[in-house]
N, CA, C and O atoms as a GROMACS GRO file, in nm:
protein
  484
    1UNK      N    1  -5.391   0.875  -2.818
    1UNK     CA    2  -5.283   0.827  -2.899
    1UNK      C    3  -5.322   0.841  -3.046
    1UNK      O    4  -5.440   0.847  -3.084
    2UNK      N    5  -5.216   0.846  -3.126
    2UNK     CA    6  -5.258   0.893  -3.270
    2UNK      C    7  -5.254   0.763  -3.364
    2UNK      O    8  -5.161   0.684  -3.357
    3UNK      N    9  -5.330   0.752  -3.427
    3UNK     CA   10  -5.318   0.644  -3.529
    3UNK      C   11  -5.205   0.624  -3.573
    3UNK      O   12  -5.137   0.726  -3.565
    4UNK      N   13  -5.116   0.487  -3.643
    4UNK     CA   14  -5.045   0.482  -3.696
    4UNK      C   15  -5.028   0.533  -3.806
    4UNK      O   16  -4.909   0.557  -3.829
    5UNK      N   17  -5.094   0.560  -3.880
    5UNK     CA   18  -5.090   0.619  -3.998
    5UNK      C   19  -5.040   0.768  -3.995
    5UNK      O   20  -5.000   0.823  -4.098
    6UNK      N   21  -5.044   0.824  -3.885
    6UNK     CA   22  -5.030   0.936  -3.870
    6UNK      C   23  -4.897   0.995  -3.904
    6UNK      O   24  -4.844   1.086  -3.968
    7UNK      N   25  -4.872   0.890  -3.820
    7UNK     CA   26  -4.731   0.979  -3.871
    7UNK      C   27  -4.650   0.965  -3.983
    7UNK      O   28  -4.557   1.038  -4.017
    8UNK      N   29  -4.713   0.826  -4.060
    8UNK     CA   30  -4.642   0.846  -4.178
    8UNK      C   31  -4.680   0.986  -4.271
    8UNK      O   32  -4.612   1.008  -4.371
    9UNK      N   33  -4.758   1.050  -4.245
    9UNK     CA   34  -4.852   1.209  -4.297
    9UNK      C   35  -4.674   1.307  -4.304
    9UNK      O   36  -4.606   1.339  -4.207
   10UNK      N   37  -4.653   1.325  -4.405
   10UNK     CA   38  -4.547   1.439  -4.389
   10UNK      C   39  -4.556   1.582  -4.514
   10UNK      O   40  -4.535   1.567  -4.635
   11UNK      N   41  -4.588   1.695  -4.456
   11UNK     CA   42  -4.629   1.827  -4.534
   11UNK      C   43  -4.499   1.815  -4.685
   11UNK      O   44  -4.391   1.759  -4.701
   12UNK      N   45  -4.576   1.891  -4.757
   12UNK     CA   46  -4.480   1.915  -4.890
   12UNK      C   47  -4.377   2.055  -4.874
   12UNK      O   48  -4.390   2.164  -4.818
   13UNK      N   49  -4.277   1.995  -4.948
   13UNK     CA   50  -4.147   2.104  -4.922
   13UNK      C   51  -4.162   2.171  -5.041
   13UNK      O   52  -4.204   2.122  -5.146
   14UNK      N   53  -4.116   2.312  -5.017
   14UNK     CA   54  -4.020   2.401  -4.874
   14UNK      C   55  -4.128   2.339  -4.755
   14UNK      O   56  -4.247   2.309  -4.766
   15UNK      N   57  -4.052   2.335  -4.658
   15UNK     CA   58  -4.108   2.369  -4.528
   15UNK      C   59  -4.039   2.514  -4.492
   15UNK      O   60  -3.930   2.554  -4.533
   16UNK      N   61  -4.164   2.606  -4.376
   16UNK     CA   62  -4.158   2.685  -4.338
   16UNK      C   63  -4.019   2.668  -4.233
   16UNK      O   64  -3.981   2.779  -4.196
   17UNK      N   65  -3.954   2.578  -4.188
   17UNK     CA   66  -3.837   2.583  -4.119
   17UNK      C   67  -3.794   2.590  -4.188
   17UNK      O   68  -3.724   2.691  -4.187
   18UNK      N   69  -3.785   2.527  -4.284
   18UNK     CA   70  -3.588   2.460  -4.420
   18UNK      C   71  -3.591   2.640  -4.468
   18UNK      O   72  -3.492   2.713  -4.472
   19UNK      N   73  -3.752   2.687  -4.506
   19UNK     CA   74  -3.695   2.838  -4.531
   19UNK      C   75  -3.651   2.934  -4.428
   19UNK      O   76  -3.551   3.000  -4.458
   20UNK      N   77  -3.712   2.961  -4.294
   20UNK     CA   78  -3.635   3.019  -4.196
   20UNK      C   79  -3.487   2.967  -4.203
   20UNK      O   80  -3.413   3.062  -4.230
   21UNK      N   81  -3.421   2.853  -4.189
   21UNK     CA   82  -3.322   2.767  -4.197
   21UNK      C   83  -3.188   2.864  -4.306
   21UNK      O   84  -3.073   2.902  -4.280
   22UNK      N   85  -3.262   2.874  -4.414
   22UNK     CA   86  -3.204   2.909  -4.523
   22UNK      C   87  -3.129   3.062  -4.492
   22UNK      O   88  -3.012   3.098  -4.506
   23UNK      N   89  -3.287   3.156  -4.433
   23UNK     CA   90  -3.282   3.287  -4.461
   23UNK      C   91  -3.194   3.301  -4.323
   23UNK      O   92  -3.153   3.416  -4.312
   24UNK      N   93  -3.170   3.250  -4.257
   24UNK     CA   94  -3.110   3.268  -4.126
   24UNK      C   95  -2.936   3.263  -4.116
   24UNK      O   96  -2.860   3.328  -4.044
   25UNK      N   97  -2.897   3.119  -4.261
   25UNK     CA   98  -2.787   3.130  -4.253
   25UNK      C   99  -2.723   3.204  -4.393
   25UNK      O  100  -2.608   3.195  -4.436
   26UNK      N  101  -2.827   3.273  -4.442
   26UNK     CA  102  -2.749   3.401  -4.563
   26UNK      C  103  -2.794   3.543  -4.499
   26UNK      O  104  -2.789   3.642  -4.572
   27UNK      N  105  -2.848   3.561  -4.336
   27UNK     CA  106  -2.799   3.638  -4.304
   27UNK      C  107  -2.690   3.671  -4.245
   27UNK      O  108  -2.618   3.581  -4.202
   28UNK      N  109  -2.658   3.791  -4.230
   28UNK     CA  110  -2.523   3.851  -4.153
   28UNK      C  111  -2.531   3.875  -4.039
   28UNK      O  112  -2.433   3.829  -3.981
   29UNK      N  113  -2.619   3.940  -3.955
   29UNK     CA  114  -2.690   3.964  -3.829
   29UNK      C  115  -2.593   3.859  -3.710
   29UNK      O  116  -2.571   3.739  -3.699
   30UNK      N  117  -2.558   3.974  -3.640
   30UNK     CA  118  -2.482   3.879  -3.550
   30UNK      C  119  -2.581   3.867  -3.418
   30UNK      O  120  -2.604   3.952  -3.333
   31UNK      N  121  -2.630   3.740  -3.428
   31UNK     CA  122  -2.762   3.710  -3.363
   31UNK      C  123  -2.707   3.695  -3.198
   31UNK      O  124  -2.769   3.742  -3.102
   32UNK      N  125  -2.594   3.629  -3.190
   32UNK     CA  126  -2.597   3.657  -3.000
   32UNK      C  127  -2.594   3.770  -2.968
   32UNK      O  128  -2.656   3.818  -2.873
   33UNK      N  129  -2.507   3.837  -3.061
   33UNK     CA  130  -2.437   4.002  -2.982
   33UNK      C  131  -2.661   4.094  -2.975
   33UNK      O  132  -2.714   4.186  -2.912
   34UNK      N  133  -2.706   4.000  -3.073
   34UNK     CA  134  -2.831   4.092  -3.058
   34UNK      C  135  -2.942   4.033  -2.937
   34UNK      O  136  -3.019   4.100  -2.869
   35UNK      N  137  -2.919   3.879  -2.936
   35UNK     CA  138  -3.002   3.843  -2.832
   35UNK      C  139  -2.909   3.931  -2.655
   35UNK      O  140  -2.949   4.021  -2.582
   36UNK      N  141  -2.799   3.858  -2.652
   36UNK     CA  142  -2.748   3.931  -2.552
   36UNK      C  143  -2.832   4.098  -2.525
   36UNK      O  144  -2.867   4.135  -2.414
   37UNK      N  145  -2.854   4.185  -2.661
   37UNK     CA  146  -2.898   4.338  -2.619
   37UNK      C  147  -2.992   4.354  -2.569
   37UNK      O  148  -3.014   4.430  -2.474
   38UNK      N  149  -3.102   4.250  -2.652
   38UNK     CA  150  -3.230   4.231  -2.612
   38UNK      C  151  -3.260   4.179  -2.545
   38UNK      O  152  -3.365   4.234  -2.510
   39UNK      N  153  -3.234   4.037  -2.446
   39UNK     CA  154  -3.260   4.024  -2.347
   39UNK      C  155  -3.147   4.004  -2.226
   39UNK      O  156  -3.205   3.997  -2.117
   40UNK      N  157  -3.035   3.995  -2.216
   40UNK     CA  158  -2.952   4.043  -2.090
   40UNK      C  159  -2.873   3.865  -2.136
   40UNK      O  160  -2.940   3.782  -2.197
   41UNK      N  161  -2.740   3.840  -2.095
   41UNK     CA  162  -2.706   3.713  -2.048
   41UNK      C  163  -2.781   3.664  -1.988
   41UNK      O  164  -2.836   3.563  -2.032
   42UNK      N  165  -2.813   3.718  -1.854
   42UNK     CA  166  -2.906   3.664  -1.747
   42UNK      C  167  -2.981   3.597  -1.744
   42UNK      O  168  -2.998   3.489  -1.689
   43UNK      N  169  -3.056   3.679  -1.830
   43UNK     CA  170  -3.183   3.566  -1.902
   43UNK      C  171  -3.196   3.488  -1.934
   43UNK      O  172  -3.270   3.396  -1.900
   44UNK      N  173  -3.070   3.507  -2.074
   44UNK     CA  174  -3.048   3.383  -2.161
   44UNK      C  175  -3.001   3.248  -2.109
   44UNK      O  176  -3.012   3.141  -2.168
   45UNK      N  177  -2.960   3.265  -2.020
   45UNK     CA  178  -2.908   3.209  -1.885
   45UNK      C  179  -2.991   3.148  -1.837
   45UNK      O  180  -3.000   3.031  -1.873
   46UNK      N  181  -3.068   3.190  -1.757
   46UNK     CA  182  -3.212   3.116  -1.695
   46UNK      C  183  -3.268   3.057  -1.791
   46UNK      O  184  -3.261   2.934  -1.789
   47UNK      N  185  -3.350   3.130  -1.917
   47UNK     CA  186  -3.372   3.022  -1.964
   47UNK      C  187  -3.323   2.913  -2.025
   47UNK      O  188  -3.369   2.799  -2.016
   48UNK      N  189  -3.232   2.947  -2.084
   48UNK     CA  190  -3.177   2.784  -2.090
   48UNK      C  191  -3.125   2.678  -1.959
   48UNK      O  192  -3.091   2.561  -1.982
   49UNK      N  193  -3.126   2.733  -1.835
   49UNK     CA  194  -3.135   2.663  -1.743
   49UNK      C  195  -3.277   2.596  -1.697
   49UNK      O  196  -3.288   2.484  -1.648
   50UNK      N  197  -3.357   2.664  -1.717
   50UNK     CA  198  -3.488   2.612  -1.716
   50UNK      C  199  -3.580   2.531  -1.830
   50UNK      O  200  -3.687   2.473  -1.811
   51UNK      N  201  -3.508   2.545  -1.948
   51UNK     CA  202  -3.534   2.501  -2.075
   51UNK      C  203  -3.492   2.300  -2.033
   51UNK      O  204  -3.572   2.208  -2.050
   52UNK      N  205  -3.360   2.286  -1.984
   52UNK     CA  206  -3.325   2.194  -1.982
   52UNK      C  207  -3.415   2.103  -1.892
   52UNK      O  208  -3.460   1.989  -1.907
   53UNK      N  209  -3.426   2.209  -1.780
   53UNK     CA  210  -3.517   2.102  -1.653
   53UNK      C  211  -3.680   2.087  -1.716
   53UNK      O  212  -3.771   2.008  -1.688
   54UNK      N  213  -3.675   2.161  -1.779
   54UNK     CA  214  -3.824   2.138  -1.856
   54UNK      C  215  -3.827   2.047  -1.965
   54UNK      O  216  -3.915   1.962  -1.953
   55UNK      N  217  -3.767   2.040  -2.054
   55UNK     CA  218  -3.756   1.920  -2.170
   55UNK      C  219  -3.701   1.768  -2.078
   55UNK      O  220  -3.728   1.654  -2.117
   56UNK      N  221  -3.660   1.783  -2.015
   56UNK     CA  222  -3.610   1.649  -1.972
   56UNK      C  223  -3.722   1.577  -1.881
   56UNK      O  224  -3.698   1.465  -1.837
   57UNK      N  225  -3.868   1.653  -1.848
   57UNK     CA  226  -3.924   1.595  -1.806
   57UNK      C  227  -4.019   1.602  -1.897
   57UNK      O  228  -4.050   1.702  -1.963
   58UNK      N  229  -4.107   1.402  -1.902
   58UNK     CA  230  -4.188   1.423  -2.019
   58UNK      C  231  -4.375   1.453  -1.986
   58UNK      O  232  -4.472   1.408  -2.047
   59UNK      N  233  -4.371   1.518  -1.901
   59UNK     CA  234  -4.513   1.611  -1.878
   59UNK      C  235  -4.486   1.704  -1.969
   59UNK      O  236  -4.544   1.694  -2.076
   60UNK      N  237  -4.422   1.780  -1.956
   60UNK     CA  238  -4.444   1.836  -2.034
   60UNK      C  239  -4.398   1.844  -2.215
   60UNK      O  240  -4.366   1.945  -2.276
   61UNK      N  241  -4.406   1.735  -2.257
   61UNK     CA  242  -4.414   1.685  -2.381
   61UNK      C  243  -4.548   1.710  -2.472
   61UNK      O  244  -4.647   1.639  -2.450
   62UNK      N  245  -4.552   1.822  -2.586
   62UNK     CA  246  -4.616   1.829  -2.616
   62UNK      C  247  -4.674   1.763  -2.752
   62UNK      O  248  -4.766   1.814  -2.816
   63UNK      N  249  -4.615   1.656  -2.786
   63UNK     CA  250  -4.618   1.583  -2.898
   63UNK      C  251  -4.785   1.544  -2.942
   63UNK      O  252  -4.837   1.553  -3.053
   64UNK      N  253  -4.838   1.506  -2.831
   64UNK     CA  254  -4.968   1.453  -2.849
   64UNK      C  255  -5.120   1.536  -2.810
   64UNK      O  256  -5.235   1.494  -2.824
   65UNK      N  257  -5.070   1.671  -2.755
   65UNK     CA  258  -5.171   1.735  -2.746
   65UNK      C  259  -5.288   1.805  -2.831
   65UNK      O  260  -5.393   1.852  -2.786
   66UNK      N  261  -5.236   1.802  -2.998
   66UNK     CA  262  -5.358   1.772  -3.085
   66UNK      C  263  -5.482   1.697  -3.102
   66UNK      O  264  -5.595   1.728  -3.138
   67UNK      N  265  -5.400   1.536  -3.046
   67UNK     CA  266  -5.502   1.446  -3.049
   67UNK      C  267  -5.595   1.448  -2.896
   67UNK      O  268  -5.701   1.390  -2.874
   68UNK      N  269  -5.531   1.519  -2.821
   68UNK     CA  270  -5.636   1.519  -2.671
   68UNK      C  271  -5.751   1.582  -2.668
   68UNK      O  272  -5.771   1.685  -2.733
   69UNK      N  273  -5.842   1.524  -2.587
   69UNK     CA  274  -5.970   1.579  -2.582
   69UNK      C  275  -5.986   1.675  -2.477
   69UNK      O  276  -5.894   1.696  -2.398
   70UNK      N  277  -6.090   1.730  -2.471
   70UNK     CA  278  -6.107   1.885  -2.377
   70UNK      C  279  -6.108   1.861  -2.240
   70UNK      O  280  -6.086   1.953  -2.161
   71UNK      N  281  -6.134   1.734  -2.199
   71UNK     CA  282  -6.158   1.643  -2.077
   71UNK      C  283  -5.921   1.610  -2.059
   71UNK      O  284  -5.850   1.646  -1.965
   72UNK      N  285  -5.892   1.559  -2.146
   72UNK     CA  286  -5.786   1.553  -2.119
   72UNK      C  287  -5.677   1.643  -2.124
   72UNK      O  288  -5.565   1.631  -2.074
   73UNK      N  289  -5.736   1.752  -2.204
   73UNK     CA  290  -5.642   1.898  -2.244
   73UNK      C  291  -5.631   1.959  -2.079
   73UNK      O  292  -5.529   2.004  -2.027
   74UNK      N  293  -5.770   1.944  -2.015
   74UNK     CA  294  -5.725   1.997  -1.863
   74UNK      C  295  -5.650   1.928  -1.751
   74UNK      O  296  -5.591   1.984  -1.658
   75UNK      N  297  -5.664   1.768  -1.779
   75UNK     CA  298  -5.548   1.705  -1.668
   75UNK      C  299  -5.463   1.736  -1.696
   75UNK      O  300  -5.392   1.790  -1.612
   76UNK      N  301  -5.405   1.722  -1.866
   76UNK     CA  302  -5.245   1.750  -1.885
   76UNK      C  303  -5.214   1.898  -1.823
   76UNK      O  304  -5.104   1.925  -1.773
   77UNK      N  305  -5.306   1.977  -1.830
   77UNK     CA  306  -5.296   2.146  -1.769
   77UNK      C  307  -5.266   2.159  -1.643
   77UNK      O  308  -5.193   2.248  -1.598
   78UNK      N  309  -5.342   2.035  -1.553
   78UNK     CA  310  -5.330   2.018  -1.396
   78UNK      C  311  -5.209   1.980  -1.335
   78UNK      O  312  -5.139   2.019  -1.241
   79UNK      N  313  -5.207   1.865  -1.443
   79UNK     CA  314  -5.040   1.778  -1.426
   79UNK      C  315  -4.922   1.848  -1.447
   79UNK      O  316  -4.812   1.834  -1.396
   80UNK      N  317  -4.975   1.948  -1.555
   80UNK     CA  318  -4.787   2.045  -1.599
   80UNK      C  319  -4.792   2.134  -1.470
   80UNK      O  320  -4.698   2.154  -1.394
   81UNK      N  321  -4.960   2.198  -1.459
   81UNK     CA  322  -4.912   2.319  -1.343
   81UNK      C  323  -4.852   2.227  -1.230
   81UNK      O  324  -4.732   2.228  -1.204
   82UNK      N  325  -4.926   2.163  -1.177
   82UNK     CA  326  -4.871   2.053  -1.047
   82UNK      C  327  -4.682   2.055  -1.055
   82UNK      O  328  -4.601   2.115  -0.984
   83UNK      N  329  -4.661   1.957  -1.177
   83UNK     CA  330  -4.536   1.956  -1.192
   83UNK      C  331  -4.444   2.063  -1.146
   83UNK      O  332  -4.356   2.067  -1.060
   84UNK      N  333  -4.513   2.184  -1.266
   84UNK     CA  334  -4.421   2.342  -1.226
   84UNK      C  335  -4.410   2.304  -1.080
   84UNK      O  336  -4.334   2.209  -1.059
   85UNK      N  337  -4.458   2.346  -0.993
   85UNK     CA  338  -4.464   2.380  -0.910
   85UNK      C  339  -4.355   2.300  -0.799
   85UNK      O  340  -4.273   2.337  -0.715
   86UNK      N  341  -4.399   2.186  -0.844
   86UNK     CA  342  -4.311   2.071  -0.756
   86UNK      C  343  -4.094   2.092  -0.813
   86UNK      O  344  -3.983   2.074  -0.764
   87UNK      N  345  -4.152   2.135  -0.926
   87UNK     CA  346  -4.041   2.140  -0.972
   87UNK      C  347  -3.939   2.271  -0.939
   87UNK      O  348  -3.816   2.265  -0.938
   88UNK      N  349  -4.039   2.414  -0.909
   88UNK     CA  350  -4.016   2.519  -0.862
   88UNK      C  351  -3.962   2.512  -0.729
   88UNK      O  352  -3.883   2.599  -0.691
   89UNK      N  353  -4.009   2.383  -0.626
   89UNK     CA  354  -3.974   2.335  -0.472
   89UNK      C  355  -3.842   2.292  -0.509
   89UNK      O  356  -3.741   2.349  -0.468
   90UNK      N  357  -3.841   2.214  -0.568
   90UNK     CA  358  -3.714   2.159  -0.573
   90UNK      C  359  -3.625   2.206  -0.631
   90UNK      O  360  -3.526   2.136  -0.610
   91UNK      N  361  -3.606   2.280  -0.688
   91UNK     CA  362  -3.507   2.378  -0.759
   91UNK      C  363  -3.511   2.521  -0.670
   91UNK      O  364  -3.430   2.614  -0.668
   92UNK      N  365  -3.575   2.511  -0.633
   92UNK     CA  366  -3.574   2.656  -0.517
   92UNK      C  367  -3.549   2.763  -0.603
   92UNK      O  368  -3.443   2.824  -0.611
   93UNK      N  369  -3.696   2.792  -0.698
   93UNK     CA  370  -3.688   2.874  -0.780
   93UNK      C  371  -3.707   2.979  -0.774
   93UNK      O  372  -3.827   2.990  -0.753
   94UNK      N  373  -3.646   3.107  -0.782
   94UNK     CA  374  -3.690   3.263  -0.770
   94UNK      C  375  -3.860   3.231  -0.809
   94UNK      O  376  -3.913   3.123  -0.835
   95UNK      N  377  -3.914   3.358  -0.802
   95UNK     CA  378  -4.067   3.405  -0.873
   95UNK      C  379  -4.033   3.438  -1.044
   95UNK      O  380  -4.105   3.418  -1.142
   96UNK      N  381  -3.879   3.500  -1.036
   96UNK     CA  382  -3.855   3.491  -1.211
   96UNK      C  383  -3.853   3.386  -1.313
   96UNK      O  384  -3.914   3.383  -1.420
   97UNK      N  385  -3.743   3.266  -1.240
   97UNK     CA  386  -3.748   3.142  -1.287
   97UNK      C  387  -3.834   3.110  -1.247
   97UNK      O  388  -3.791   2.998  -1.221
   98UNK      N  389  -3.968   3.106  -1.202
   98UNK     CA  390  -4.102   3.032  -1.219
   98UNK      C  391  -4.170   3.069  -1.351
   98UNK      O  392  -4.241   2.988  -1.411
   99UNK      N  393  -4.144   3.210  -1.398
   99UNK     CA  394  -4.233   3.276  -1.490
   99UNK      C  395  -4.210   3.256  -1.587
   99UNK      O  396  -4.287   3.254  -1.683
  100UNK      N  397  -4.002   3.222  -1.582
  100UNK     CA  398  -4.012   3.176  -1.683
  100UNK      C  399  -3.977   3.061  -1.749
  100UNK      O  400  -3.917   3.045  -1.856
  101UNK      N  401  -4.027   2.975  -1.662
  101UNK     CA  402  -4.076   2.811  -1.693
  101UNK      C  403  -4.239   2.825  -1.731
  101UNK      O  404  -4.283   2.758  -1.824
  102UNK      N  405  -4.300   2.889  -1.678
  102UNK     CA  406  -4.442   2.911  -1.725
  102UNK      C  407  -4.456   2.968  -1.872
  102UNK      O  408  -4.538   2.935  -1.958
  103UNK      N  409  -4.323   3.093  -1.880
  103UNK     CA  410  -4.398   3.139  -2.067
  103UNK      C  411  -4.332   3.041  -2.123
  103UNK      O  412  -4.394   3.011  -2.226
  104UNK      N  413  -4.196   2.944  -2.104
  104UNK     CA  414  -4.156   2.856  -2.160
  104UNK      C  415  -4.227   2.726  -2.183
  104UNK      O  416  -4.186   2.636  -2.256
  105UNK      N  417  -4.332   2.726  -2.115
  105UNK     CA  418  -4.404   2.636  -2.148
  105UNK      C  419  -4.576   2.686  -2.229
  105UNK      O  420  -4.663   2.610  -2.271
  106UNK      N  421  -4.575   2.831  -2.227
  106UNK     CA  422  -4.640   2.879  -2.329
  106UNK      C  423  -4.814   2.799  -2.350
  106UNK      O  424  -4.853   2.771  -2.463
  107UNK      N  425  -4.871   2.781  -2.270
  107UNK     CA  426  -4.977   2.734  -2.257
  107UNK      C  427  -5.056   2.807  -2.107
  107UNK      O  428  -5.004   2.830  -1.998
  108UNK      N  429  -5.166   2.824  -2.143
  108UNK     CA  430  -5.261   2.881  -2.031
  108UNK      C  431  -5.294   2.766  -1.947
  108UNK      O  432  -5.347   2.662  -1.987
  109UNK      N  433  -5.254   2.795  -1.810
  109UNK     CA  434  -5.282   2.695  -1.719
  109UNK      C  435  -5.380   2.713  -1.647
  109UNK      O  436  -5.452   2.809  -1.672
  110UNK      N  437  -5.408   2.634  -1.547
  110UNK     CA  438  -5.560   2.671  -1.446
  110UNK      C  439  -5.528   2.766  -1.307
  110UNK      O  440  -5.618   2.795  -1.227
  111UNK      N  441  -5.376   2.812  -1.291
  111UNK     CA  442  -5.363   2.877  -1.166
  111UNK      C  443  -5.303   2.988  -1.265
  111UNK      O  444  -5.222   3.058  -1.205
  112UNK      N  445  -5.325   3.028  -1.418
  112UNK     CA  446  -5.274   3.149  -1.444
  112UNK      C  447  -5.351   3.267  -1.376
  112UNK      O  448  -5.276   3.362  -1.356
  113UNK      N  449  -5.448   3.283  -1.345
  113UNK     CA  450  -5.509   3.425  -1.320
  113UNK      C  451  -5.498   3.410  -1.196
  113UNK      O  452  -5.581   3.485  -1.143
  114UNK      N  453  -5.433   3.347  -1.109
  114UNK     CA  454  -5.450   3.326  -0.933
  114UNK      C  455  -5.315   3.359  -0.920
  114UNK      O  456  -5.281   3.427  -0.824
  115UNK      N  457  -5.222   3.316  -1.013
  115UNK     CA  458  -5.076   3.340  -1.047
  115UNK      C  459  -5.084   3.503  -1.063
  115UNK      O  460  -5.063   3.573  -0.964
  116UNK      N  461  -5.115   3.562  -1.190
  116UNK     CA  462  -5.093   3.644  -1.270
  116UNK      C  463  -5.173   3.810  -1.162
  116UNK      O  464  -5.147   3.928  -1.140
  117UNK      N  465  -5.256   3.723  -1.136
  117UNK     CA  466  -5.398   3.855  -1.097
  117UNK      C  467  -5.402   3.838  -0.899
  117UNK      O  468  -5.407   3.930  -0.818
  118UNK      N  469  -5.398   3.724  -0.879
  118UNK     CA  470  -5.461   3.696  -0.714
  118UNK      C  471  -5.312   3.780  -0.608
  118UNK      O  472  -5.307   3.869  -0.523
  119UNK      N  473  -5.212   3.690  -0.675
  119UNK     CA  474  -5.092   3.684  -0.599
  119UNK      C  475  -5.039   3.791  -0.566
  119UNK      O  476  -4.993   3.815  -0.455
  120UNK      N  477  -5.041   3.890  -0.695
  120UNK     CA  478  -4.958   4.028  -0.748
  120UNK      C  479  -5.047   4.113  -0.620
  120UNK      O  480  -4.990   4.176  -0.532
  121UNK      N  481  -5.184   4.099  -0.632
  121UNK     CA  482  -5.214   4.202  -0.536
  121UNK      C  483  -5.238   4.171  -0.369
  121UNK      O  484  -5.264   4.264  -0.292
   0.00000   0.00000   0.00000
């Protein structure tokens, strides 16, 4: 857990969002018609179907994983993969929507290379 003090800590502006923020809405770029090209509805689809079932559970909350130690960086690793998984049962998830609840959660887990390397072959 983080000190109280902590969070009163807030970086000096610009922030690197407020400027993405900025440059995003004085562009012109018609950003669905481009996500749609680049990655399919489909996708966009899944993941935000999987986006939802993933934020709504708070394992995988990554708010406090700065302050964790190397001893606890791997339960939380055990607990998210565990989760995936349980969560993959119960949603009766393709192998796609598993993968991509895994890059959506964007952290190296302990069954990635058994996942990635064991399974495939």
């Amino acid at each position: 857990m983080a000190p109280s003090w902590v969070n009163q800590l807030r970086p000096s502006d610009p922030q690197g969002s407020d400027l993405l923020q900025h440059e995003r809405a004085c562009s012109e770029l018609p950003v669905e018609q481009l996500s749609n090209f680049l990655f399919t509805k489909e996708v966009l689809a899944r993941q935000d179907r999987v986006l939802d079932i993933l934020t709504s559970d708070k394992v995988f909350d990554k708010s406090q994983n700065y302050f964790d130690g190397r001893v606890d960086r791997f339960r939380t690793a055990l607990a998210r993969a565990k989760r995936l998984q349980q969560l993959s049962v119960k949603h009766q998830w393709s192998r796609d929507e598993f993968q991509t609840a895994s890059d959506l959660i964007s952290e190296p887990g302990p069954y990635g290379l058994h996942l990635s390397m064991f399974l495939v072959r």
